[in-house]
C-alpha positions in Angstrom: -16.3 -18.5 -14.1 -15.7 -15.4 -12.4 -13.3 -17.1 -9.5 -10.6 -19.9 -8.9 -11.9 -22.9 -7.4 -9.0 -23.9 -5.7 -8.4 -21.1 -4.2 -9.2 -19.7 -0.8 -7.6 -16.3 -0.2 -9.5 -14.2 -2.3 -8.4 -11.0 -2.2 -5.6 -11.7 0.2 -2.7 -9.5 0.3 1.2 -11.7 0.8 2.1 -11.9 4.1 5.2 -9.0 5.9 7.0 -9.4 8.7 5.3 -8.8 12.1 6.7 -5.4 13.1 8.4 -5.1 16.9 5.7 -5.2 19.8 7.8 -2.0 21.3 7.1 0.0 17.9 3.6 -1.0 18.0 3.0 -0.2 21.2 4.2 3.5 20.4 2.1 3.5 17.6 -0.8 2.4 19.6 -0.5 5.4 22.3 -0.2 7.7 20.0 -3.5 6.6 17.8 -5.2 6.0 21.8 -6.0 9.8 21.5 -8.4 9.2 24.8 -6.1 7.3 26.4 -8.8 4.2 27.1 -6.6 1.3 26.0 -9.0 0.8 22.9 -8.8 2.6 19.3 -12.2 3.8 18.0 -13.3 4.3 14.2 -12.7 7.5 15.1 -9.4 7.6 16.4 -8.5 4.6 13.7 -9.4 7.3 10.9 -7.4 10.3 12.2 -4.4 8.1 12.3 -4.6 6.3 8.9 -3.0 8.3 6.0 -4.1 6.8 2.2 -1.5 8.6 0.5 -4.0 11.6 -1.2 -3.5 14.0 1.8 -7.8 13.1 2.4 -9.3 11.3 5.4 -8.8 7.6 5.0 -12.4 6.6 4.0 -14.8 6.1 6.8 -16.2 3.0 5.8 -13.3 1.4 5.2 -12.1 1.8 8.4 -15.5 0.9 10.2 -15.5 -2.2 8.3 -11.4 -3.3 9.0 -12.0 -2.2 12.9 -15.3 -4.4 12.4 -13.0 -7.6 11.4 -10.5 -6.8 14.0 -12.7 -6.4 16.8 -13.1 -9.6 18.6 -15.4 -8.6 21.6 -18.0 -7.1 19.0 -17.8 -3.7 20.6 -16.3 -1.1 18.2 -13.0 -0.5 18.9 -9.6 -2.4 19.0 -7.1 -3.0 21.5 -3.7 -3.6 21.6 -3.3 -7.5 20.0 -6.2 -6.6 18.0 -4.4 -3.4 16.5 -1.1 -5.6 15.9 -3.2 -7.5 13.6 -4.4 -5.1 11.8 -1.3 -3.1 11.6 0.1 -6.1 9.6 -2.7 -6.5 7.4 -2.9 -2.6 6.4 1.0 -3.2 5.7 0.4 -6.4 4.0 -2.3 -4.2 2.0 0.1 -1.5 1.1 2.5 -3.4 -0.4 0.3 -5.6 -2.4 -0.9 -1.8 -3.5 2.2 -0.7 -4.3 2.9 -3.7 -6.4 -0.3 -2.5 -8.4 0.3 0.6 -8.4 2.9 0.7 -11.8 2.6 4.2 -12.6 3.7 5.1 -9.3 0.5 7.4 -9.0 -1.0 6.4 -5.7 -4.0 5.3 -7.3 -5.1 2.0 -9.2 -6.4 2.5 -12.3 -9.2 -0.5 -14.3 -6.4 -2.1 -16.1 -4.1 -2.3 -12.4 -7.2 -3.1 -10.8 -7.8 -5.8 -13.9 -4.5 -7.6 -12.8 -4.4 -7.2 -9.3 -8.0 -9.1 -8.9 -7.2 -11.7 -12.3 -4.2 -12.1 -9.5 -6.1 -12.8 -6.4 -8.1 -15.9 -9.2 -11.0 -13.7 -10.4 -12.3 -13.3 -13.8 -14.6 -10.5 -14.2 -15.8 -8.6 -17.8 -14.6 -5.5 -18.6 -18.4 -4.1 -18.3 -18.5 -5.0 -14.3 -14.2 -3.4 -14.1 -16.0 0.0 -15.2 -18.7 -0.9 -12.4 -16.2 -1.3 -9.6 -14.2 1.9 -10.8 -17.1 3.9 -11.1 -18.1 2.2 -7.4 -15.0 2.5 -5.4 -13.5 6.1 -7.0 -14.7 8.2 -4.6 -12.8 11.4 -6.3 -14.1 10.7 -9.6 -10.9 10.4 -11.7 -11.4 7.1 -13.2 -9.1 5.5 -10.1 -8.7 4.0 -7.0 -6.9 5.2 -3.7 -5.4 3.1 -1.4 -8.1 2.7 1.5 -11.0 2.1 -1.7 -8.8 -0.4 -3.0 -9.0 -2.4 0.3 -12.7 -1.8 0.8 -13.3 -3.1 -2.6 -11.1 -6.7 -2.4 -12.9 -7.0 1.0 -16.2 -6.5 -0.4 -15.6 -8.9 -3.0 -14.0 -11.2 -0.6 -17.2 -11.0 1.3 -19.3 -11.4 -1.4 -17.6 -14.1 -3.0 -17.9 -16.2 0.0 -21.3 -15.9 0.3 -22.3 -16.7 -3.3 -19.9 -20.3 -2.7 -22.3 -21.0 -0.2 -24.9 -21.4 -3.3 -22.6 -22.3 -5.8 -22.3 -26.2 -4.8 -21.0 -27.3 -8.2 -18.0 -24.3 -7.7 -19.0 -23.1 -11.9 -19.8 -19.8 -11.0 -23.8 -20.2 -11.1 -26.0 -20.3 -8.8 -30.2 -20.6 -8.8 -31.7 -18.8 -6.2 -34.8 -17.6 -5.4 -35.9 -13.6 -4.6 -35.6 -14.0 -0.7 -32.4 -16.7 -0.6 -31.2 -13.3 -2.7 -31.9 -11.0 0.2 -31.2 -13.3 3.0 -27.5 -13.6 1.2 -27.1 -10.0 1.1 -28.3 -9.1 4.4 -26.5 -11.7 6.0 -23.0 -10.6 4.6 -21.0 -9.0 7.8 -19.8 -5.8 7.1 
C-alpha cells in the first residue's frame, strides 16, 4: 500500500508558533510592492528566498497563493498571508529536519524518509521519478520550494485516488474517463 490509512495529514509539516501580528504586518508591506493591500504571484515570488540564491519556483508559489486565496481571485491579503507565512515556516523546518547534510537540498534517500514519515510507501523506481520530476537544476536533488510542490502534489493526488480506493488497500479500478475526470478535477 503506498499510504497509511489512518492517517490524514499527508504530507503535513508539524505545527510553529504563530509569529506576532506586528512582524507580519511589516512583512506584509514590504512584500505589498503596489501597495494594494493584496500580495500577487508576482509580488509572493520576489519575496520568497529557497535558499539557492534562484527565484522561488513559479509554480509553487501559484499553487500555495492558490490554497491561501479564499475569495478565488489571485492574490492574498493580510489573514490570508499570516496563514501562509506559518505554513512556509512550518515547511522549512520540516525541510531542515530532512535536510541531514546540511546542503539545502533533499536528496532520494532524505526525500525516502521524509515521505515513509508523512505514512507513504513508494518503490525505489517511482523515488527516482519524483527526483527526476521535482529537481529542476538537475543534480539529483531537491530545493526547498520543489520539496513543497512535490508533498502538495502528492497530497493532492492522494486525496483524490481515496476517493476511489473504498476498501483504503491502495487499489483502485477505474475506467479511462473516471481517470481523466480524477485528474482534471484535482485543484491546483
Amino acid at each position: 500500500m503506498a499510504y497509511q490509512q489512518g492517517y490524514q495529514q499527508y504530507g503535513a509539516p508539524p505545527p510553529q508558533q504563530v509569529p506576532d501580528q506586528n512582524f507580519l504586518w511589516s512583512v506584509f508591506q514590504k512584500v505589498d510592492k503596489d501597495r494594494s493591500g493584496q500580495i500577487s504571484v508576482d509580488e509572493l515570488q520576489q519575496a520568497l528566498s529557497n535558499g539557492t540564491w534562484t527565484p522561488f519556483n513559479p509554480e509553487t508559489v501559484r499553487l500555495m497563493i492558490g490554497m491561501f486565496d479564499r475569495q478565488h481571485n489571485g492574490t492574498i491579503d493580510f489573514q490570508e498571508f499570516g496563514a501562509l507565512w506559518k505554513y512556509i515556516t512550518d515547511w522549512q523546518s520540516t525541510f531542515r529536519s530532512y535536510d541531514k547534510d546540511n546542503s539545502g537540498f533533499i536528496d532520494k534517500v532524505e526525500l525516502m524518509t521524509a515521505l515513509s514519515s508523512f505514512g507513504y510507501r513508494f518503490s525505489d523506481y517511482f523515488y527516482n521519478i519524483l527526483v527526476r520530476k521535482f529537481d529542476r537544476r538537475g543534480q539529483g536533488n531537491i530545493a526547498f520550494d520543489d520539496f513543497i510542490q512535490c508533498c502538495v502534489v502528492i497530497q493532492t493526488l492522494t486525496q483524490s485516488f481515496q476517493q476511489y480506493d473504498n476498501n483504503r488497500d491502495g487499489r483502485i479500478t477505474i475506467n479511462y474517463e473516471q481517470f481523466l475526470s480524477m485528474v482534471f478535477s484535482i485543484k491546483s
